[in-house]
C-alpha positions in Angstrom: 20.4 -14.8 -8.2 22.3 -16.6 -5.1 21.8 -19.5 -3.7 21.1 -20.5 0.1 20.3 -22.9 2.6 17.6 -22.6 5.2 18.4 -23.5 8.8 16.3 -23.1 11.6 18.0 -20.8 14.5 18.9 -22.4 17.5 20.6 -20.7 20.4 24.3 -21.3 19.2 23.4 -18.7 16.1 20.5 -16.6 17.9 22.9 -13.7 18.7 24.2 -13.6 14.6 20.3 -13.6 13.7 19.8 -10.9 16.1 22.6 -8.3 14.4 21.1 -9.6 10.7 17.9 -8.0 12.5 19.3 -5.5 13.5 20.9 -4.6 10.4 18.0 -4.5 8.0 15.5 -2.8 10.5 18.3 0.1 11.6 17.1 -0.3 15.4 18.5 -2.5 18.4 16.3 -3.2 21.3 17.3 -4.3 25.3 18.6 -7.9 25.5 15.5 -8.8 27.7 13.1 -7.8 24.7 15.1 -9.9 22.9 14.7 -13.2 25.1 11.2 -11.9 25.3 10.4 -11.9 21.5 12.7 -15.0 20.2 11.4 -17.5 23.1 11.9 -21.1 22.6 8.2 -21.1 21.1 9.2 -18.7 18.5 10.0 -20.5 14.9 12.8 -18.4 13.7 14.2 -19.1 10.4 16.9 -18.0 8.2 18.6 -17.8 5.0 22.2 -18.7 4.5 24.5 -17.5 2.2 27.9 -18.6 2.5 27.2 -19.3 6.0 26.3 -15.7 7.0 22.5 -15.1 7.8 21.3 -13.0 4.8 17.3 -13.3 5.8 14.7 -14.2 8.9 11.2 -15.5 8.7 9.5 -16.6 11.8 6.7 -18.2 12.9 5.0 -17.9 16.1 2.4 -21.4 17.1 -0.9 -20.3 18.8 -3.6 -22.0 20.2 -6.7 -20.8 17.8 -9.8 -21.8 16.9 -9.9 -22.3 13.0 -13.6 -22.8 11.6 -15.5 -24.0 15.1 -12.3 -26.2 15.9 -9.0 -25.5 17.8 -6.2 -25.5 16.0 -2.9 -23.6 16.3 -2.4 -20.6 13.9 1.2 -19.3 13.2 1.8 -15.9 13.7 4.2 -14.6 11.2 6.7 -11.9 12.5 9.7 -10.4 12.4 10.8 -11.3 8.7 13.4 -9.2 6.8 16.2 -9.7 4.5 19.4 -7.6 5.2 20.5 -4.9 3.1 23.5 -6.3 1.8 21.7 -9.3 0.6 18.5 -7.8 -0.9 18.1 -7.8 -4.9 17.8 -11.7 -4.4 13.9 -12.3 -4.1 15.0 -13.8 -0.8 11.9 -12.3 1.1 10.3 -14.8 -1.0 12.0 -17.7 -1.3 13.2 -17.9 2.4 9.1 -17.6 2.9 7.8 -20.3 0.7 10.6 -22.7 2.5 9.8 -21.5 6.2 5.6 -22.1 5.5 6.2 -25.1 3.4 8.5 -26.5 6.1 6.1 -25.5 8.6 3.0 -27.2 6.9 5.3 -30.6 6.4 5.8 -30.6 10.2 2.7 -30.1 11.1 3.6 -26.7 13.3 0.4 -25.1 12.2 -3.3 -25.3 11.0 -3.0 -22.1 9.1 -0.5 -19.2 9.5 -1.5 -15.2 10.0 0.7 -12.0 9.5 0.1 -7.9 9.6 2.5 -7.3 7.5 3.3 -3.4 6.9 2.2 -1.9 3.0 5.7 -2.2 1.7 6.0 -5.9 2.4 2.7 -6.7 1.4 3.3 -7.3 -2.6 5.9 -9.8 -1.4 3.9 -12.0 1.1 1.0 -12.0 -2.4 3.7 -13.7 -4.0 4.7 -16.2 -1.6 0.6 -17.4 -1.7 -0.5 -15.5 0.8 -4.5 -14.8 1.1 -5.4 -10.9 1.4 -8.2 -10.1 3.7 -10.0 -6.6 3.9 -8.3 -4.2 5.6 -8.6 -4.3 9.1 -9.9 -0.4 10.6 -10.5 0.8 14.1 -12.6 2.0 16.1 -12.1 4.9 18.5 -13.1 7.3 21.1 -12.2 10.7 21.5 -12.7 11.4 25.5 -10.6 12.4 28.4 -9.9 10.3 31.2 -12.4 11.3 33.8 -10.0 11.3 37.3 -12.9 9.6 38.8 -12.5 6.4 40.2 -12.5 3.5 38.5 -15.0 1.2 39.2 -14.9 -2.9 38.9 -12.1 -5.0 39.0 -9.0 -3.6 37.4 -5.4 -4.7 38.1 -2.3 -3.0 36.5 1.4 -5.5 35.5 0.0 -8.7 36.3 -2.3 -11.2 37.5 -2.9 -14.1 40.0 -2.6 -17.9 38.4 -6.6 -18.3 39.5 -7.8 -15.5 37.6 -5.7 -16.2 34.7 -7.0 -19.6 34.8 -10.1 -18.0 34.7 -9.8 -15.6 31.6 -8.3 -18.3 29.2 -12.1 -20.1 30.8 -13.9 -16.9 29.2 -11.3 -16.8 26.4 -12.3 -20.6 25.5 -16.2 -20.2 25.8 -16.7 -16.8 24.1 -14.6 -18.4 20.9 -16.8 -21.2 20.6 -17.4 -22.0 17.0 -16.2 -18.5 15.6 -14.4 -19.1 12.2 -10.9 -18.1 13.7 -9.9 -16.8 16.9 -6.3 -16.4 18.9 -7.0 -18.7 22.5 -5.9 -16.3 25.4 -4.4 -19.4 27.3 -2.9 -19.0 31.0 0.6 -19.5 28.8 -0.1 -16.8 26.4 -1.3 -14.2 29.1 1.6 -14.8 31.1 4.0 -14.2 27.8 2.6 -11.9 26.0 0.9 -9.1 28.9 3.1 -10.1 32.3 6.3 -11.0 30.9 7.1 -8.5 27.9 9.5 -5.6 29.5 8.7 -2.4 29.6 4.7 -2.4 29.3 2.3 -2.2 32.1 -1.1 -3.7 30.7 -4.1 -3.2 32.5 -6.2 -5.8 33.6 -10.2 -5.4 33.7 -12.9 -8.5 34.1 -16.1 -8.9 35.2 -17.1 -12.3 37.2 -20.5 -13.8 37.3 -20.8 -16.2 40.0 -17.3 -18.0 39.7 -16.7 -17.5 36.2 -15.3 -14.5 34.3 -18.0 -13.3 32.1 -16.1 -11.0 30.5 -12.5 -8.9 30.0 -10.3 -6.6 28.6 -6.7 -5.7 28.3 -5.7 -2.4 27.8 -2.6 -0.3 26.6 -1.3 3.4 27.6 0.7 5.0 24.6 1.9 8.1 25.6 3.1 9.3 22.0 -0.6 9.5 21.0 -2.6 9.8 24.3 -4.4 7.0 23.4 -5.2 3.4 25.4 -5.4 0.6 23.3 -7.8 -2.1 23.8 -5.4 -5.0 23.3 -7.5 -7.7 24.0 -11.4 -7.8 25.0 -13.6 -10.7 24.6 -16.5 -12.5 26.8 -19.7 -14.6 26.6 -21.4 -11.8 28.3 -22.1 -8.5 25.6 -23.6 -6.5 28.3 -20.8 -7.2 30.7 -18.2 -6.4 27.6 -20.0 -3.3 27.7 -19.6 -2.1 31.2 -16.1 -3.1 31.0 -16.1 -0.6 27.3 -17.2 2.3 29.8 -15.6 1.6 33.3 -12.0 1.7 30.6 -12.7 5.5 30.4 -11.6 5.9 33.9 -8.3 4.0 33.6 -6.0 6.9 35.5 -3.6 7.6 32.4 -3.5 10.8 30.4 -5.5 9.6 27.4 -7.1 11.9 24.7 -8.8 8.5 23.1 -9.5 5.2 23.4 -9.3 2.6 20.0 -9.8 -0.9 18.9 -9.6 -3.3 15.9 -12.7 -3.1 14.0 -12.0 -7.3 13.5 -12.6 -8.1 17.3 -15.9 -9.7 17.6 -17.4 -7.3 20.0 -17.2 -4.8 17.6 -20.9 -3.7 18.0 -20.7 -3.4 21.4 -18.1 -0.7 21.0 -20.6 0.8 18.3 -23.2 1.1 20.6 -20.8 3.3 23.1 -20.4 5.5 20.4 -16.8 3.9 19.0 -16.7 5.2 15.2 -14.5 4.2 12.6 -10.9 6.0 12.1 -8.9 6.2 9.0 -5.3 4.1 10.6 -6.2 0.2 9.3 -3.6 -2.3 9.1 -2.9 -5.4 6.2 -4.2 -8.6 7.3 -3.1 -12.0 5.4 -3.5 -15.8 5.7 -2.2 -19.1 4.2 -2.6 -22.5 5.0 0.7 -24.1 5.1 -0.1 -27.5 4.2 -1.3 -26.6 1.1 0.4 -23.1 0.3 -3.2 -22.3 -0.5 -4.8 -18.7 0.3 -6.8 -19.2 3.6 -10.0 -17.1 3.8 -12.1 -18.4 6.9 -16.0 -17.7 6.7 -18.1 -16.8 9.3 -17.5 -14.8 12.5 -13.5 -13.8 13.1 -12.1 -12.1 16.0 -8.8 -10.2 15.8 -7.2 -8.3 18.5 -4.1 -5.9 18.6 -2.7 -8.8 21.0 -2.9 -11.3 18.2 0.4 -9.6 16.3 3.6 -8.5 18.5 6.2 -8.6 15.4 8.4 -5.5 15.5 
């Protein structure tokens, strides 16, 4: 066993938690995904053992709404222990402090993670709740190299229109059981501002409202787009947006989406069928430590979890 104090990481120590990350996931990514991922927003806390950081658990605040009421969910990302420290039950310990400490400070209403099947047995032991695996739904088609049609923007957006799809964002969520907000703040950060991606932009407006949207991904190493984020008050306007997506110009052998977004019927009806990739899906409340398990209607996107 070793002992160790918890400290939360300001900028002084950023750079040390950084090479502990690198460390224990053998990887190193461009400073400017860096600044990107550990923003001032970002929670980031770490185990110390004899004054070196040993471990990292962070929590990310989102605006959610949590069974019909907004409240801010923590995203948990980017937690690891380094090698030279493991053996310790650190991944643990450091994560009953962090969501404890979290839940005394009021940070968060509940906390999420999608944590990978190797760390799963030890987020169970810190009091984490299990959820069903989430699944996706997919495509197989080829882009068409017709034109698209509607209103589709590539990189970024104008302050009115992303004014105008946290609007949507707000409405369509309405009394759902949980649901990530897509605020003006969290578009900007997590679509316009992370380096190296290009998402692409589509909405439908009705009258001067966005009805509808979605937010889509190009991964080359598949040939598949992602739908990152779709959501709208408007199912048949979801739909034509579902379709029009097929004529995004990038070299795409299918398109795919959670299962656990709530238009998930919508895609069905387009002819979306379930795949065999799924990803672990968990949930605490940190006030109480408790297992969370919301009930009623949930809507999860792939833009809900950015951990790395």
């Amino acid at each position: 066993m070793v002992d160790f104090k918890m400290i939360k990481v300001s900028s002084e120590r950023l750079e040390e938690f950084i090479s502990s990350w690198e460390e224990a996931f053998s990887r190193r990514l461009n400073k400017e995904l860096y600044r990107w991922l550990f923003v001032g927003n970002n929670i980031i806390y770490a185990a110390l053992v004899k004054d070196e950081i040993a471990a990292g658990y962070c929590l990310f605040p989102l605006d959610a709404i949590v069974d019909g009421e907004r409240k801010v969910a923590l995203l948990c990302n980017n937690v690891f222990v380094s090698p030279r420290f493991q053996g310790h039950h650190l991944f643990v310990k450091l994560g009953r402090r962090a969501l404890q400490d979290a839940g005394s400070n009021a940070y968060g209403d509940i906390a999420l993670g999608i944590p990978n099947t190797l760390a799963l047995p030890g987020h169970r032991r810190v009091g984490w709740g299990v959820q069903p695996p989430i699944k996706f739904l997919e495509k197989n088609t080829s882009w068409s190299c017709e034109e698209i049609e509607g209103n589709w923007v590539k990189g970024g957006v104008s302050g009115t229109l992303r004014a105008k799809l946290e609007a949507c964002s707000r409405r369509a969520s309405q009394n759902r059981a949980f649901s990530i907000l897509k605020t003006a703040e969290f578009i900007r950060w997590r679509f316009e501002s992370k380096p190296g991606v290009q998402y692409w932009f589509g909405y439908i407006e009705e009258g001067k409202e966005v009805s509808a949207y979605c937010i889509c991904k190009y991964y080359d190493p598949t040939l598949t787009l992602h739908f990152v984020d779709v959501d709208g008050w408007d199912d048949m306007a979801v739909e034509k947006l579902i379709l029009q997506a097929e004529k995004i110009p990038e070299n795409f052998r299918r398109l795919n989406v959670w299962e656990s977004t709530a238009k998930c019927d919508v895609f069905r009806q387009v002819g979306y069928k379930n795949s065999t990739d799924q990803n672990n899906f968990i949930l605490i409340d940190p006030k109480t430590m408790q297992a969370a398990n919301p009930k009623g209607k949930i809507n999860l996107t792939l833009a809900d979890n950015d951990v790395y």
